[in-house]
FIVO-297892 format. One record per residue (C-alpha): x, y, z. Coordinates in steps of 0.5 Angstrom, whole numbers, plus 500, padded with zeros to 3 digits. Layout:
% FIVO-297892
[site [X, Y, Z]]
...
//
This chain:
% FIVO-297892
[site [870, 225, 332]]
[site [868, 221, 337]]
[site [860, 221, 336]]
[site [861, 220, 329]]
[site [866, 213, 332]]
[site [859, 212, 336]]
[site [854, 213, 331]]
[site [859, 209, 326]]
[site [859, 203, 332]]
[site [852, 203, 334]]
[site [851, 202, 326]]
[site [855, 197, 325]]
[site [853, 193, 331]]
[site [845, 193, 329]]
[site [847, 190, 323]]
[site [851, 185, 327]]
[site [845, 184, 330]]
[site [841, 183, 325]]
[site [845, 178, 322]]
[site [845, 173, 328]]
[site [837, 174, 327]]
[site [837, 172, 321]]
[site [843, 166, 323]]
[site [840, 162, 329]]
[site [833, 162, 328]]
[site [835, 158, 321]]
[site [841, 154, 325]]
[site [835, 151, 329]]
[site [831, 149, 324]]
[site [836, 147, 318]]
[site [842, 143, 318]]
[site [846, 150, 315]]
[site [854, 149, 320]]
[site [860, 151, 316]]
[site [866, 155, 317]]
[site [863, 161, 314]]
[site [857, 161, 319]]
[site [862, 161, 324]]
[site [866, 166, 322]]
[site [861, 171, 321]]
[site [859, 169, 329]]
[site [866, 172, 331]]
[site [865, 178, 326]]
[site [859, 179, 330]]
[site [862, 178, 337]]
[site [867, 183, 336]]
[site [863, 188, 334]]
[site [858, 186, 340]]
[site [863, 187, 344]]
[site [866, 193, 342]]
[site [859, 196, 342]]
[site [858, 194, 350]]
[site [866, 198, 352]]
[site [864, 204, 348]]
[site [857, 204, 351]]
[site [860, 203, 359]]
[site [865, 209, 357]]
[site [859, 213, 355]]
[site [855, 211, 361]]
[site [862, 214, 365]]
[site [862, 220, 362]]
[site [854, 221, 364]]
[site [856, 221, 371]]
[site [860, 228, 371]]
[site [854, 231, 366]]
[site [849, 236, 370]]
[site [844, 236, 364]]
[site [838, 233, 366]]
[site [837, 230, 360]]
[site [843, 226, 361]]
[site [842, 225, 368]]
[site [835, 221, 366]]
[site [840, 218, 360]]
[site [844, 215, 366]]
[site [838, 212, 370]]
[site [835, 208, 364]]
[site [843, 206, 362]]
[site [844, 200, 367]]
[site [839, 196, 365]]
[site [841, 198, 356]]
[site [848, 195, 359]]
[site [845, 189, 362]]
[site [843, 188, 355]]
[site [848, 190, 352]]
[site [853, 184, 356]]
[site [849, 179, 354]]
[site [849, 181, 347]]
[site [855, 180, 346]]
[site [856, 173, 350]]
[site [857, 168, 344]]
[site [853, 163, 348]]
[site [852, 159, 340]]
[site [859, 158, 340]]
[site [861, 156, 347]]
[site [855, 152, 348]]
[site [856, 149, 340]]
[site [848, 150, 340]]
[site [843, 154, 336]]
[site [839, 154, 342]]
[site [842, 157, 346]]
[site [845, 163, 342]]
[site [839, 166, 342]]
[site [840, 169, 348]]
[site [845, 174, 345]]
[site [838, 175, 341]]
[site [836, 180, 347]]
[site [840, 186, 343]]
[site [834, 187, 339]]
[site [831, 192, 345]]
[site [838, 196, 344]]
[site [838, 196, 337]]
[site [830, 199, 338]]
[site [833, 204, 343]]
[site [838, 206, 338]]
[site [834, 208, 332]]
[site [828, 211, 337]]
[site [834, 216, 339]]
[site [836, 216, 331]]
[site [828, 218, 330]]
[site [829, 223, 335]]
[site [835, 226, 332]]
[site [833, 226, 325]]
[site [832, 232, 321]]
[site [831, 233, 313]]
[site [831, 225, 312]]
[site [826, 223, 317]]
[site [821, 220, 315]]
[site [826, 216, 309]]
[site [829, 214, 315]]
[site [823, 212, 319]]
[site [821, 207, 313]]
[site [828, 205, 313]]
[site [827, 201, 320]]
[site [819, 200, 319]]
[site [822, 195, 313]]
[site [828, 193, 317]]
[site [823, 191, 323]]
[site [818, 187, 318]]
[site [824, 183, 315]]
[site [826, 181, 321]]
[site [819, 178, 324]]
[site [817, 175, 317]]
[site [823, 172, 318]]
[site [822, 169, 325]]
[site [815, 167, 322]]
[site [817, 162, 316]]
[site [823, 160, 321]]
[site [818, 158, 326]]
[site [813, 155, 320]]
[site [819, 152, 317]]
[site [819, 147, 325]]
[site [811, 146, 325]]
[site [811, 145, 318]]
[site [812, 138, 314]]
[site [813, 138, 306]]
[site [814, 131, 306]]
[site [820, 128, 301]]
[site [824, 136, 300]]
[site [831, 136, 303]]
[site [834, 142, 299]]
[site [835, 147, 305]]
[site [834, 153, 300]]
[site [827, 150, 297]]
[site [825, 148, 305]]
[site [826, 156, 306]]
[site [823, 159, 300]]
[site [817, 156, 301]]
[site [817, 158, 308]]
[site [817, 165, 306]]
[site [813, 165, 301]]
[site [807, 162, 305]]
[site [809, 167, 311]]
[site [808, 173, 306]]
[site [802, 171, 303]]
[site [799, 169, 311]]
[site [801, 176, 313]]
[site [799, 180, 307]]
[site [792, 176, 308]]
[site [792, 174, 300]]
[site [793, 166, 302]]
[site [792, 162, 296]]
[site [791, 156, 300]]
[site [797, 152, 296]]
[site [801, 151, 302]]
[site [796, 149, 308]]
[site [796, 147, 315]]
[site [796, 140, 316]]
[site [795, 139, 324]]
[site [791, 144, 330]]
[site [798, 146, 332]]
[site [799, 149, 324]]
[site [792, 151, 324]]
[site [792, 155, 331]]
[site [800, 158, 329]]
[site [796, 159, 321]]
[site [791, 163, 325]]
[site [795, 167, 330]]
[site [799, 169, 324]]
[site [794, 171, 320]]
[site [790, 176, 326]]
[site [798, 179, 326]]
[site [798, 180, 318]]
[site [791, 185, 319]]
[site [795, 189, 325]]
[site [800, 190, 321]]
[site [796, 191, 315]]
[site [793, 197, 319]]
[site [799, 199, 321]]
[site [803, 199, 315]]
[site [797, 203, 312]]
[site [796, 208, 317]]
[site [804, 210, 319]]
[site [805, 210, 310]]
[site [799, 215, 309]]
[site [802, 219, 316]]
[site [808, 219, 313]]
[site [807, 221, 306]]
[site [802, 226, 309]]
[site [807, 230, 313]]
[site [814, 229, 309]]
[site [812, 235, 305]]
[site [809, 240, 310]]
[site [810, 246, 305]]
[site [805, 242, 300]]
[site [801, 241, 305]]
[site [800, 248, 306]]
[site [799, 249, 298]]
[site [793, 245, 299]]
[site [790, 248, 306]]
[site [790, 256, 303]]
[site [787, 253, 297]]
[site [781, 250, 300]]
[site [781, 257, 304]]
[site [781, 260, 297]]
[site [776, 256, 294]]
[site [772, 257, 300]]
[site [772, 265, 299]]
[site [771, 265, 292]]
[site [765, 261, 293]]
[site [762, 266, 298]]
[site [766, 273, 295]]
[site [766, 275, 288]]
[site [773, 276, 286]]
[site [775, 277, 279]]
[site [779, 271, 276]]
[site [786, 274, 274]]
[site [786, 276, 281]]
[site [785, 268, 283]]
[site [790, 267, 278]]
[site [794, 271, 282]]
[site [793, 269, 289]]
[site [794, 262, 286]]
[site [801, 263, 283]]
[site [803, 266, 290]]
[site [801, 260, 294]]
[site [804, 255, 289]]
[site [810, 259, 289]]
[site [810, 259, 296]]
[site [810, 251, 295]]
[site [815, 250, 290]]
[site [821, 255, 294]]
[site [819, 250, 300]]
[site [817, 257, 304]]
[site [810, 253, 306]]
[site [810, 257, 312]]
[site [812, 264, 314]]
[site [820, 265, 317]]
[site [817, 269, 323]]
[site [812, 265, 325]]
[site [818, 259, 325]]
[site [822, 263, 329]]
[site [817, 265, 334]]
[site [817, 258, 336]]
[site [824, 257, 338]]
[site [827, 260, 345]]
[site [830, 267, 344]]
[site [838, 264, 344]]
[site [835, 259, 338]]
[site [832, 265, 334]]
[site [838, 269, 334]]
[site [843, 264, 331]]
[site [838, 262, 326]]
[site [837, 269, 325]]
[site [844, 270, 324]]
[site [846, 264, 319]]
[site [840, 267, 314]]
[site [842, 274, 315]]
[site [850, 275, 316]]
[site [852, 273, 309]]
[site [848, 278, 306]]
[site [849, 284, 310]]
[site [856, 283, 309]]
[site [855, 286, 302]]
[site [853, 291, 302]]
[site [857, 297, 302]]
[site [855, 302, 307]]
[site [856, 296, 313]]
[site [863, 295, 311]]
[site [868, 295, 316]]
[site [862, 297, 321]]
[site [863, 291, 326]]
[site [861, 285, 328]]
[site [857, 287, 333]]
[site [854, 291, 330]]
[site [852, 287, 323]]
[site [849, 282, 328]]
[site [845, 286, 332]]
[site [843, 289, 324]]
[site [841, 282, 323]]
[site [837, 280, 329]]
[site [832, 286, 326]]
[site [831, 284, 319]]
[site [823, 283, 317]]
[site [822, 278, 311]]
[site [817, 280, 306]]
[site [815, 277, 298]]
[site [812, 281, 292]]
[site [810, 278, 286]]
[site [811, 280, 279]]
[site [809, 287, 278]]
[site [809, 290, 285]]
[site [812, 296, 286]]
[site [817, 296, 291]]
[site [819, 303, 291]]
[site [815, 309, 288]]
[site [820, 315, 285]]
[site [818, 320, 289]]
[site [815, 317, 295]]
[site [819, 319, 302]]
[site [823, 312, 304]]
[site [823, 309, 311]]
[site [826, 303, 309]]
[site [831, 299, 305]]
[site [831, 292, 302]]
[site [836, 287, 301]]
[site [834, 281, 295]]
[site [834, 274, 298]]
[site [832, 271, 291]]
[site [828, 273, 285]]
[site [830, 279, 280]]
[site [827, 286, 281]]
[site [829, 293, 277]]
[site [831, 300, 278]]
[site [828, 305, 274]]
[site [825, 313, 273]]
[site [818, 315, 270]]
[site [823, 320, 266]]
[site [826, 314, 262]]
[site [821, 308, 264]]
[site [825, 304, 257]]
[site [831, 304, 261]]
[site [832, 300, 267]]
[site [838, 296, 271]]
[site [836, 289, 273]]
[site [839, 287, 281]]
[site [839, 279, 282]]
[site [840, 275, 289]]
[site [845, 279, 294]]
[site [842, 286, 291]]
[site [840, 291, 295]]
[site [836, 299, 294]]
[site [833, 304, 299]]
[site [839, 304, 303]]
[site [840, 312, 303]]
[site [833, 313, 307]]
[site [835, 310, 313]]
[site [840, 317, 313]]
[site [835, 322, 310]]
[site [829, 324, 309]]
[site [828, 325, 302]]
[site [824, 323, 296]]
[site [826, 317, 293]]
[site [830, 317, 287]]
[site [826, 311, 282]]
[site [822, 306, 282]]
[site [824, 299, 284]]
[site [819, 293, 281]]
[site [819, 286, 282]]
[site [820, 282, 276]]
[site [819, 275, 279]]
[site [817, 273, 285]]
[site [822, 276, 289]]
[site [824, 274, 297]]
[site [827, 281, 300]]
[site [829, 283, 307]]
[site [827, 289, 310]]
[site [830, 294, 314]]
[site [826, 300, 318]]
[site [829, 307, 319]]
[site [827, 307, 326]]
[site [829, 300, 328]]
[site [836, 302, 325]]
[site [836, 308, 328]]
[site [835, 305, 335]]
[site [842, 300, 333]]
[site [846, 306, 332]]
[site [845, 309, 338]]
[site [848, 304, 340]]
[site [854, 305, 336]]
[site [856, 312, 336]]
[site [862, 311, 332]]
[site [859, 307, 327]]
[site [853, 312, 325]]
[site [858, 318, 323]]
[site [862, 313, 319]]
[site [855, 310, 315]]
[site [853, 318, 314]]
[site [859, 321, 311]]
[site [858, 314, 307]]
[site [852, 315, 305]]
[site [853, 322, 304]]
[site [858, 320, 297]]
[site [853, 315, 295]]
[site [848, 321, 295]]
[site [853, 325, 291]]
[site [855, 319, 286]]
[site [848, 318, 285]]
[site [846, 326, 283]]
[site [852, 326, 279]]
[site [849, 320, 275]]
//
C-alpha cells in the first residue's frame, strides 16, 4: 500500500512539474496572469510539497536498511532532498515574478531519477513506457526552444498570445526536425546564431530518436527476433546441405510456432541465468498448478509436489510425432501444458481419445517396468513437461510414506486400465 501512494505521488508530481515547465517559461515571455494560473501553482505546490515529506520519510527508513543497494540509495539521496525542497518553494508566488519561479524548475533532475528508476523496474511495458518519456522529454525541450524564439523573435504588429506562440512552435518544429521552410527567418545575429544552435541540436536529436526507435522496435520483440535468427541459420544450412522441402516446411513451422506461442527462447535456458532461489520459485509458478491434477499425486504433500516440480524437463512435438509407442518400455511420463495429443492402439488405430491442456500419460512407468500400453501422438504442437523415472525415483527416497501410497495408487490405476 504504501509503494503504491509512493509511485502514485511521484507521478503526480512529474506531472506537477511538468505543468510549471509549461507554465513559467510562458509567463516570461507573454502577459498570460490570472487566477487560473495561480491556481494550478498552488496545486502545484502542495503536490511538491508532499512529494518532498514522502521523500525525507523514505530517506529515514533507508537508514536501518542493510541492504547494499539501499545503502547506495541512502548516499546519493541527500543531494535528490536538496532538490526536492527547492522544488516545492513556490519562489513565482512570494516574489510575484516569473523569473524567479524557475527556480522551482530544478525538479526536473528528480522527475529524470524517477523515471530512470521507473526504466529500471519495468517489465512487459518497457519499452512502451520508454518512448513514453523519450516523447515527454521532447515536448518539453520544444517548448522551452519556441519560449525562447518567442523572446528573440519580433512578429511585428500580432499581439494574440496564442497566435505569437503557435508560430513559435511551429518555427521550432520545422528548425529542430531540419525541414525549415524559411517562412519565419531570423532577422538579427542573435536569431541567426540561436537559429543555428538550434538546428545543430534537431540533427543530434534526429540521430537519437532514429537510433533509440530502431532499438526499441528491434528489441521489443525478442521472440521475433529469434524466428528471424533461426531462419537465416535455416536458409544457411539449406544452401550447403540438401534437405528435402517438406522437411524445411516443417523446420520452418516449428520455428513460427515457436514465435507466435512467444517461447522464442528455450525455458531452461531462461532459468539457468537466474540465481538458484529465483529458478525455484519461477519453476514452481510454471509447474504447481498442474501437478496438482494429477491423480496419482493427491494428497502426497507440499514438499514433496515441489521437489516434483523443481525436476520437471519442457519438451515440444510437432504434429504427428510419437510421444509414446505401444509396446516400447516406459521411463518416463508427460503432463500437457499446451496443445492437443491422442491416446490409441495398433489393434483399433480408428479409435482414439484426445487429451488437451492440464492432461497427462505415462504416469504407470515411473512404478514398473512394463511395455507401454498404447500410443500417444501429438496432434498440434504440443508443449508437455517430462518426469524421468530416475529422478522420481530419487524424490521418493526422500518420502517413504508417500512412495507406498503412489504404488497401491498406481497399482488400481493399472488394474482399471486392463479391465478396460
Amino acid at each position: 500500500m504504501k509503494n503504491t501512494f509512493t509511485h502514485l505521488l511521484h507521478f503526480l508530481s512529474s506531472l506537477a512539474t511538468a505543468a510549471i515547465a509549461f507554465i513559467i517559461p510562458l509567463q516570461l515571455n507573454l502577459d498570460i496572469e490570472s487566477d487560473i494560473i495561480s491556481a494550478i501553482y498552488w496545486v502545484v505546490t502542495i503536490i511538491l510539497v508532499g512529494d518532498f515529506i514522502n521523500n525525507v520519510y523514505l530517506y529515514n527508513q533507508l537508514k536501518t536498511s542493510s541492504s547494499p543497494q539501499k545503502v547506495l540509495e541512502h548516499k546519493q539521496t541527500p543531494f535528490l532532498l536538496a532538490i526536492d525542497f527547492l522544488g516545492a518553494i513556490p519562489f513565482g508566488i512570494l516574489t510575484i515574478s516569473p523569473f524567479f519561479g524557475m527556480i522551482q524548475l530544478v525538479k526536473i533532475i528528480r522527475i529524470a531519477h524517477y523515471q530512470s528508476v521507473w526504466n529500471k523496474r519495468a517489465v512487459r511495458l518497457g519499452d512502451y513506457q520508454k518512448l513514453a518519456f523519450f516523447a515527454f522529454w521532447i515536448l518539453i525541450v520544444t517548448h522551452w526552444i519556441a519560449c525562447e524564439w518567442l523572446a528573440l523573435h519580433h512578429y511585428g504588429t500580432i499581439n494574440d498570445n496564442v497566435t505569437l506562440y503557435v508560430k513559435s512552435l511551429y518555427w521550432t518544429v520545422v528548425t529542430l526536425t531540419t525541414v525549415g521552410y524559411g517562412d519565419i527567418v531570423p532577422t538579427t545575429n542573435l536569431e541567426t546564431l540561436y537559429s543555428m544552435g538550434v538546428m545543430i541540436f534537431g540533427v543530434g536529436i534526429y540521430g537519437y530518436v532514429i537510433g533509440n526507435i530502431a532499438n526499441i522496435l528491434s528489441t521489443r520483440d525478442p521472440a521475433k527476433l529469434a524466428f528471424q535468427n533461426n531462419m537465416d541459420s535455416l536458409k544457411a544450412f539449406v544452401k550447403y546441405r540438401e534437405l528435402p522441402v517438406e522437411l524445411q516446411h516443417r523446420i520452418r513451422d516449428y520455428y513460427a510456432y515457436l514465435w507466435k506461442k512467444r517461447l522464442g527462447y528455450d525455458e531452461s535456458g531462461f532459468l539457468e541465468n537466474l540465481p538458484t532461489g529465483l529458478q525455484n520459485e519461477v519453476e514452481l509458478h510454471l509447474k504447481r498448478e498442474i501437478i496438482d491434477k494429477i491423480p496419482l499425486f493427491k494428497e502426497t504433500g507440499e514438499q514433496f509436489l515441489n521437489d516434483i516440480a523443481l525436476h520437471l524437463k519442457p519438451v515440444i512435438f510437432t504434429p504427428g510425432d510419437y510421444i509414446i509407442r505401444e509396446g516400447e518400455e516406459g521411463h518416463e511420463m508427460f503432463l500437457v501444458i499446451k496443445g492437443d495429443i491422442k491416446i490409441f492402439k495398433n489393434a483399433t488405430p480408428d479409435k482414439s481419445i484426445i487429451l488437451k491442456d492440464g492432461s497427462f500419460v505415462g504416469e504407470i512407468a515411473l512404478l514398473r517396468n512394463e511395455p507401454r500400453m498404447a500410443n500417444v501422438q501429438a496432434v498440434t504442437y504440443a508443449d508437455l513437461y517430462k518426469l524421468e523415472r530416475d529422478v522420481f525415483e530419487s524424490v521418493l527416497s526422500k518420502h517413504p510414506d508417500i512412495a507406498k501410497k503412489i504404488k497401491e495408487t498406481a497399482d488400481a490405476r493399472m488394474k482399471m486400465n486392463k479391465s478396460d
